[in-house]
C-alpha positions as CSV (number, residue, x, y, z in Angstrom):
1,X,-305.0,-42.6,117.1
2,X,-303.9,-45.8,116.9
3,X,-301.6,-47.4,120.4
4,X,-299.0,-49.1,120.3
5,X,-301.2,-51.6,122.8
6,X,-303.4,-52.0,120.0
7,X,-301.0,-52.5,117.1
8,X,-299.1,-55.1,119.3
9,X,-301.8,-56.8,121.5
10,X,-299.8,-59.6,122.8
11,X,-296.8,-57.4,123.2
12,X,-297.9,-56.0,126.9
13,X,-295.3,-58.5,128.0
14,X,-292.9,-57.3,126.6
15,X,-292.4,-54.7,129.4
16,X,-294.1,-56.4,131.9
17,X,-290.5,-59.0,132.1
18,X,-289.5,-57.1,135.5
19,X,-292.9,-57.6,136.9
20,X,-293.0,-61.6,137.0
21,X,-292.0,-62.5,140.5
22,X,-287.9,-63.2,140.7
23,X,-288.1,-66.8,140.9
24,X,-289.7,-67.0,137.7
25,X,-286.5,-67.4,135.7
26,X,-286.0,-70.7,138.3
27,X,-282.9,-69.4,139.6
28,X,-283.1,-66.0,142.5
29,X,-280.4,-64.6,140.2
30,X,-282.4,-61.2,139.0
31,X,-279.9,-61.7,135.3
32,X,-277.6,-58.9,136.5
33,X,-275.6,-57.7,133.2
34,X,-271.7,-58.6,134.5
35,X,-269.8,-57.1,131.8
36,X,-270.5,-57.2,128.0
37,X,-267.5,-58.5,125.4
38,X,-267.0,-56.5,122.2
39,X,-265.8,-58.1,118.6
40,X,-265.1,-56.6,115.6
41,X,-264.9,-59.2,112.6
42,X,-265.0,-58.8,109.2
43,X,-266.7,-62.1,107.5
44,X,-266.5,-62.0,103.5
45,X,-269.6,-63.2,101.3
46,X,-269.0,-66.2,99.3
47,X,-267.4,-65.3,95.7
48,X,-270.0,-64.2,93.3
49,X,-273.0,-64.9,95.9
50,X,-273.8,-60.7,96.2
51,X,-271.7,-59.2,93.5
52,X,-271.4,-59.8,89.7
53,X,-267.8,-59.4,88.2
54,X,-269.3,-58.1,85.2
55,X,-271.3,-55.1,86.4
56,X,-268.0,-53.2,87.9
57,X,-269.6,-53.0,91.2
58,X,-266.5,-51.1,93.3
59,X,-268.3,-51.0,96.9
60,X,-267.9,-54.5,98.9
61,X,-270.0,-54.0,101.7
62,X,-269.0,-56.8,103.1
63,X,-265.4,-55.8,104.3
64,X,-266.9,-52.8,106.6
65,X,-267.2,-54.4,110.1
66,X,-269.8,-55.3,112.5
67,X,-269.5,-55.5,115.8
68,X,-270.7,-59.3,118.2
69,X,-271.3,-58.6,121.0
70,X,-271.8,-61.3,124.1
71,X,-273.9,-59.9,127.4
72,X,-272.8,-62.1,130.6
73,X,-274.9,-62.3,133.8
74,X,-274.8,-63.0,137.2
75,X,-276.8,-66.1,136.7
76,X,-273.8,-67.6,133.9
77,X,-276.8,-66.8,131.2
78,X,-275.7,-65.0,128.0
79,X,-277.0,-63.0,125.3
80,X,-275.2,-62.3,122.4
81,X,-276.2,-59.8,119.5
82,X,-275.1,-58.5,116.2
83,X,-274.4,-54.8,114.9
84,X,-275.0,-53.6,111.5
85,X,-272.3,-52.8,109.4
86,X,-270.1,-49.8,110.1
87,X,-271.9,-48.9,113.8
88,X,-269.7,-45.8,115.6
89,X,-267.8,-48.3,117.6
90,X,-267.7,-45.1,120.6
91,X,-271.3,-45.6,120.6
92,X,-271.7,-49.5,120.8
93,X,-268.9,-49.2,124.2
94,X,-271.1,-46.2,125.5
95,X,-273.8,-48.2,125.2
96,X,-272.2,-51.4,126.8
97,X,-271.1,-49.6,129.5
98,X,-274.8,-48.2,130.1
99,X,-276.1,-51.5,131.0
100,X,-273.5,-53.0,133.0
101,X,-274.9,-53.6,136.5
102,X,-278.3,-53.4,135.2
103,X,-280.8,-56.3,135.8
104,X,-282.0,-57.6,131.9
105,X,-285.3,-58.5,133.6
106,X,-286.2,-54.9,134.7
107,X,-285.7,-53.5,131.2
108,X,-288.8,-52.5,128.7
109,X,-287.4,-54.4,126.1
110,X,-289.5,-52.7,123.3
111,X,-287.4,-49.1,124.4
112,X,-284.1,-49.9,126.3
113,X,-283.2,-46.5,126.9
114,X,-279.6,-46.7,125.3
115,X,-277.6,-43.3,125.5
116,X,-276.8,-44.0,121.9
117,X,-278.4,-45.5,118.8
118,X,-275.3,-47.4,117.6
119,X,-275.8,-50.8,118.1
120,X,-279.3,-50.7,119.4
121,X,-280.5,-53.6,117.8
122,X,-277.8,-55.6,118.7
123,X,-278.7,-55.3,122.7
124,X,-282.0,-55.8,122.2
125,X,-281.6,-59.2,120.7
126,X,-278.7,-59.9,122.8
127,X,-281.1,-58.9,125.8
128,X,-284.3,-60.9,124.2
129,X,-281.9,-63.8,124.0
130,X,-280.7,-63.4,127.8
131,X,-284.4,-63.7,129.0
132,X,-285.9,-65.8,126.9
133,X,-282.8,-68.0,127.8
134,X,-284.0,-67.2,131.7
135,X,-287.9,-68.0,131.4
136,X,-286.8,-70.8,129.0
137,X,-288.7,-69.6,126.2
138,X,-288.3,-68.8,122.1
139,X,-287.7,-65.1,121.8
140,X,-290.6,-65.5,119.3
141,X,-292.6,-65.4,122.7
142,X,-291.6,-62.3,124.5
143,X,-292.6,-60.8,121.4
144,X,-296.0,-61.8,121.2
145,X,-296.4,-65.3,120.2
146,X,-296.0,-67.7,117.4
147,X,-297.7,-67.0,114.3
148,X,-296.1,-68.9,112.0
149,X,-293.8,-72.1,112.8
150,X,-291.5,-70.9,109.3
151,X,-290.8,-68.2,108.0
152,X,-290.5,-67.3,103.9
153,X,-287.2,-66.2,102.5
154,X,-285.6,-65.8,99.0
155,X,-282.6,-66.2,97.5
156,X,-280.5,-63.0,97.0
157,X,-278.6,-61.0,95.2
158,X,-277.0,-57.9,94.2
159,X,-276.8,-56.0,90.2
160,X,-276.4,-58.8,87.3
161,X,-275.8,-59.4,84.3
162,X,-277.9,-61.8,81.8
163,X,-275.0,-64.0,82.2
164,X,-274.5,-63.4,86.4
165,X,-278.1,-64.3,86.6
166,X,-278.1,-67.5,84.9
167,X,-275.5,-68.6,87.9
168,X,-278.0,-66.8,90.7
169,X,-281.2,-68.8,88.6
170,X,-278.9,-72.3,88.7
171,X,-278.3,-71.6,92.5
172,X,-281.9,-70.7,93.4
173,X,-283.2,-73.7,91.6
174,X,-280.4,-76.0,93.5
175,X,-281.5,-74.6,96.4
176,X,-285.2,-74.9,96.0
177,X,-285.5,-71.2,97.4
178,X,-289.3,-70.0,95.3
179,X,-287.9,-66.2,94.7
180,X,-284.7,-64.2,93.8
181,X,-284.2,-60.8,94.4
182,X,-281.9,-58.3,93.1
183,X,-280.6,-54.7,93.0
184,X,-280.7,-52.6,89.9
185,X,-280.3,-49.0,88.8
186,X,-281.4,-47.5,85.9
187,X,-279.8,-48.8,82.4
188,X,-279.5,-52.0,84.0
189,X,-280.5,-54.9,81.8
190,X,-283.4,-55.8,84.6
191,X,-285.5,-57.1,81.7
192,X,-283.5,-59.3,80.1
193,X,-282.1,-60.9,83.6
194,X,-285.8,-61.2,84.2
195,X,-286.0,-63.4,81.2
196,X,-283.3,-65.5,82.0
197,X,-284.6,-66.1,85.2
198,X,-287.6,-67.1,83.6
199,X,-285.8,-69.4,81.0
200,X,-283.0,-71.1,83.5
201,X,-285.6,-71.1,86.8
202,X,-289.3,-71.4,86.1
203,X,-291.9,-71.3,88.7
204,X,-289.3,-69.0,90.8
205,X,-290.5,-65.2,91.4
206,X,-288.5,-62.2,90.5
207,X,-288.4,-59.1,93.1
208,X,-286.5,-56.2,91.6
209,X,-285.3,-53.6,93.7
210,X,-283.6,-50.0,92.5
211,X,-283.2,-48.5,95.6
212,X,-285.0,-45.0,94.4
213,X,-282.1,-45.0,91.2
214,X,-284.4,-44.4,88.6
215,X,-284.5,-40.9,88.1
216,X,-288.6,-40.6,87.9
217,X,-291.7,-42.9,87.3
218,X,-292.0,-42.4,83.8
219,X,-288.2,-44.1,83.8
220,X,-289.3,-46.7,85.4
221,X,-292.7,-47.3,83.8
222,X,-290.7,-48.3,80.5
223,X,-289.4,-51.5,82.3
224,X,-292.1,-52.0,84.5
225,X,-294.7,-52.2,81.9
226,X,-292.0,-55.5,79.4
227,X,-291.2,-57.2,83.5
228,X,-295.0,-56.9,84.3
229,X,-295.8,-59.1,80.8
230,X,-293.1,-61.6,81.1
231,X,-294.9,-62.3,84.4
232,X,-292.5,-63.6,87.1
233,X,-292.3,-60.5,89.1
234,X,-293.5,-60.7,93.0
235,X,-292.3,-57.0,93.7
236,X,-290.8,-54.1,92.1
237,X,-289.6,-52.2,95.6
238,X,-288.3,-48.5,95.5
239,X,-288.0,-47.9,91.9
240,X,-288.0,-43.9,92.4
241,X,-288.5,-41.6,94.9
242,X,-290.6,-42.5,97.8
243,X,-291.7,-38.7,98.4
244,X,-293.6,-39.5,94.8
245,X,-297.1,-40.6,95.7
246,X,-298.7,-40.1,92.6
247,X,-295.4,-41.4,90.9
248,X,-296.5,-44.6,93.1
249,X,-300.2,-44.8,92.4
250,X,-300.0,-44.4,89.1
251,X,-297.1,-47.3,88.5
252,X,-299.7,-49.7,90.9
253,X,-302.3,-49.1,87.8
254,X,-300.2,-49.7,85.5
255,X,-298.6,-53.4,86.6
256,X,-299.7,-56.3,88.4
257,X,-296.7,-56.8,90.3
258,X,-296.8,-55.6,93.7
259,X,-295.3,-52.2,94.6
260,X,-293.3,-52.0,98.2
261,X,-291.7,-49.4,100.0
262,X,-288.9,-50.1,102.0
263,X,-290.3,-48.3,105.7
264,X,-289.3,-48.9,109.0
265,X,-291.1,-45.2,110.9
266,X,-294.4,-46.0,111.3
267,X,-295.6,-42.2,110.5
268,X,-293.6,-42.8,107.3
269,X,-296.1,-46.3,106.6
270,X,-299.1,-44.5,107.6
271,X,-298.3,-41.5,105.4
272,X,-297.9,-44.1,102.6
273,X,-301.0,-46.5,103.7
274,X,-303.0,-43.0,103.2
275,X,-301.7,-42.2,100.6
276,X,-302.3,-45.7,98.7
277,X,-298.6,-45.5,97.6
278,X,-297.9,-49.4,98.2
279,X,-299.7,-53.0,98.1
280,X,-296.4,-54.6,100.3
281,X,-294.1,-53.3,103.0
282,X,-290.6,-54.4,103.6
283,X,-290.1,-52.9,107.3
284,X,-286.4,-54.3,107.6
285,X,-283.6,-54.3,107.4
286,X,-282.4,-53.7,111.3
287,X,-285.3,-51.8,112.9
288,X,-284.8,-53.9,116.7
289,X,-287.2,-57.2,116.8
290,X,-290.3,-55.2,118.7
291,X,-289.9,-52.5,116.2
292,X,-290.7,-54.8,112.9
293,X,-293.6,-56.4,115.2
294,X,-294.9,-53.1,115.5
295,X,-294.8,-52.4,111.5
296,X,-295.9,-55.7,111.0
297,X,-299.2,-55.0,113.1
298,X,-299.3,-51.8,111.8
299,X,-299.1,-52.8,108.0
300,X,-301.7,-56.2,109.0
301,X,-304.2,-53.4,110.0
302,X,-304.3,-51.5,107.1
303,X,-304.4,-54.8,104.8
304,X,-300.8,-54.8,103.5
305,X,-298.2,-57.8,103.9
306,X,-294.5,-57.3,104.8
307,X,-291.0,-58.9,104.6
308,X,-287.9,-58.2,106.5
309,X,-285.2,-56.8,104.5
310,X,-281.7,-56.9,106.0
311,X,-277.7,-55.8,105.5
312,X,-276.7,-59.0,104.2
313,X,-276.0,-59.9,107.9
314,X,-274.6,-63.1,109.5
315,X,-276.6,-65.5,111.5
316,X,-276.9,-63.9,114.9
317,X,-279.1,-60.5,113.6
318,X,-280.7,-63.5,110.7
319,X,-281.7,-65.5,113.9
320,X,-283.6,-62.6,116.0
321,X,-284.8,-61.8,112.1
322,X,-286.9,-65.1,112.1
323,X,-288.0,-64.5,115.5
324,X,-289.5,-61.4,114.5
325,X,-291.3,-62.7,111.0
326,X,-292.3,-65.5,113.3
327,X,-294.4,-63.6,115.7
328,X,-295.9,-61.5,112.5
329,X,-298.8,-63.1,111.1
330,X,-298.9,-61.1,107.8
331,X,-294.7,-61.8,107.3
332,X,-296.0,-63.7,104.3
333,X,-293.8,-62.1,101.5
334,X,-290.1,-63.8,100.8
335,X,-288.2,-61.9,103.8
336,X,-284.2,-61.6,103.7
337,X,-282.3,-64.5,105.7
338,X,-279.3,-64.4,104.3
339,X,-276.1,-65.4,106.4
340,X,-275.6,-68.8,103.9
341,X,-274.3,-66.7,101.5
342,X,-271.2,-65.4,104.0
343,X,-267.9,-67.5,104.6
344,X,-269.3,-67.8,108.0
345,X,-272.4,-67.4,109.6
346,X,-270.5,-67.0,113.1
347,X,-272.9,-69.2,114.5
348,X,-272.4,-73.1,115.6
349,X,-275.1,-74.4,113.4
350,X,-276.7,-72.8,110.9
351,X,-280.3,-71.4,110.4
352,X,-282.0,-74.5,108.8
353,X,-283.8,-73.6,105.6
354,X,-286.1,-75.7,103.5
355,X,-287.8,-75.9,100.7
356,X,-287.3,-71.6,101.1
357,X,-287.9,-71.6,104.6
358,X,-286.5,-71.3,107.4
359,X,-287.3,-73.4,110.1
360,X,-287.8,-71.4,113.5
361,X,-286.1,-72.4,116.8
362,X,-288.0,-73.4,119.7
363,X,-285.2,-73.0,122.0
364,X,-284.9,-70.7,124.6
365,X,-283.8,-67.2,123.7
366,X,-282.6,-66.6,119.7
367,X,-281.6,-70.4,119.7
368,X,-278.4,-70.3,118.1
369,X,-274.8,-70.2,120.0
370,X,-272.2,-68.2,119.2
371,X,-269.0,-69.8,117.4
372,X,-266.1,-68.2,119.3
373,X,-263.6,-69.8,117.2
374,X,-265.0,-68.2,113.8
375,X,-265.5,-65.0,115.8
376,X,-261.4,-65.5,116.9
377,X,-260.5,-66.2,112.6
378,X,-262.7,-63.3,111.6
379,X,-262.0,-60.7,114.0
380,X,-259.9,-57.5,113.6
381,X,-258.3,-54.7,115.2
């Protein structure tokens, strides 16, 4: 049986935070949690950045809200955190109330112990931030180290057409991001946006993901086998269902292109690493940072890289995203940091990335500050 110790070697302090002696945050203030502010915004993605016109797409995820929250101490430190979309509101307030009074330093950061899952991710990074903040260290520390000083991402996007993804391709080359990935479902025209992407952005990798829509692996296998020879695939992730084992082995015979499942239990990865079901993990979207260290490890052992997926999120959950890739030394494959494509990233400066990475922090904590004024524009009832 494999411990979590050993998947996560560095991670033993991680819960050791409450027992470092109380000066060591340079102040005797033990970060009592004072009270913990609540905001629900709504922040649009930029116009044709996620969703093509063409494809009559209805859903717009982007107008269900998230929740920022901002966790206030004794010692005038703050952490603040981001929920996915749509958490039960109830939930995130139970769970604020919860830790009010509570000191952040005598809390296992890798299980806080919240009455309820809504939001969970949210206080942890708001809490990583609060005591990395204290000790005056990158969160990238409390969870194990630096592995890698930047972190691989790609540019993004949801269902196209040929002619939507001739303006993603123009917008990936502008921004000299090395891979594009996008959302399909079956009697998509995957093939021929593969092509265009191949005409309009050479040298730039195609990751194609159906989200288990086609109906069975012998559906798939018909566009698998013409995007497998035109040769710019990185990943085809979730094409069917993911109970489908053989389904999965068989399609990794067929192609070259790597074939990922989208995991974030670790019985469900080692269920799939047994059962040879996938070359690549992504272990995001919002799992909690220790959590996708842990999958990381996990997936390292067994041979297999990973990415971090995400919700299209803005640049608070994005910046504990790039802590997490940072402390996970096989986060090698293009992971999802993608807040530039929202109105606002919420944040007072943005995540740099370059040449399709982004650059990661050494501040204290998640090392971005909270923009109260775009919070105040994009906030509602």
């Amino acid at each position: 049986m494999i411990s979590r110790r050993q998947l996560l070697p560095a991670g033993a302090g991680l819960a050791g935070l409450a027992a470092l002696p109380l000066s060591a945050a340079g102040k005797q203030e033990r970060l009592t949690i004072t009270k913990i502010d609540l905001f629900k915004v709504v922040v649009p993605m930029k116009p044709d950045s996620t969703t093509d016109p063409e494809t009559a797409e209805s859903a717009r995820f982007d107008v269900v809200p998230k929740i920022i929250l901002q966790l206030h101490t004794d010692s005038g430190i703050a952490g603040i955190g981001e929920t996915g979309r749509g958490e039960n509101e109830a939930g995130v307030a139970t769970n604020a109330a919860f830790l009010t009074g509570k000191n952040a330093l005598d809390m296992n950061l890798t299980n806080l112990g919240l009455p309820s899952r809504a939001g969970y991710a949210a206080f942890e990074m708001a809490l990583y931030d609060a005591a990395g903040k204290a000790f005056g260290w990158p969160a990238y520390k409390l969870l194990g180290g630096l592995a890698q000083p930047k972190v691989l991402v790609g540019y993004w996007t949801g269902r196209r057409t040929p002619n939507g993804m001739k303006r993603v391709a123009e917008r990936a080359v502008a921004g000299k991001f090395t891979s594009v990935k996008t959302k399909c479902k079956q009697g998509d025209p995957v093939v021929q946006t593969a092509e265009i992407l191949a005409k309009y952005a050479p040298g730039i990798k195609y990751i194609v993901d159906p989200n288990t829509r086609y109906k069975s692996y012998a559906d798939f296998l018909e566009v698998a086998k013409p995007l497998d020879a035109i040769g710019n695939c990185l990943v085809f992730e979730d094409p069917f269902d993911k109970s489908d084992f053989q389904g999965y082995r068989n399609l990794r015979k067929q192609v070259k292109t790597h074939v990922a499942m989208h995991l974030g239990d670790p019985k469900a990865m080692i269920k799939a690493i047994q059962e040879e079901a996938c070359s690549v993990f992504n272990t995001g979207g919002n799992p909690g940072m220790s959590t996708f260290v842990a999958n990381a490890y996990l997936a390292g052992a067994a041979g297999r890289p990973v990415w971090h997926g995400s919700g299209n999120d803005c640049g608070i959950v994005d910046a504990s995203y790039v802590h997490s890739c940072a402390a996970a030394p096989n986060c090698t494959l293009p992971s999802d940091i993608l807040s530039f494509l929202r109105e606002d990233d919420l944040i007072v400066e943005p995540i740099p990335i370059k040449d399709s990475y982004a650059i990661v922090s050494d501040k204290p904590g998640l090392g971005v500050e909270l923009d109260l004024d775009a919070v105040k524009k994009y906030r509602v009832s």
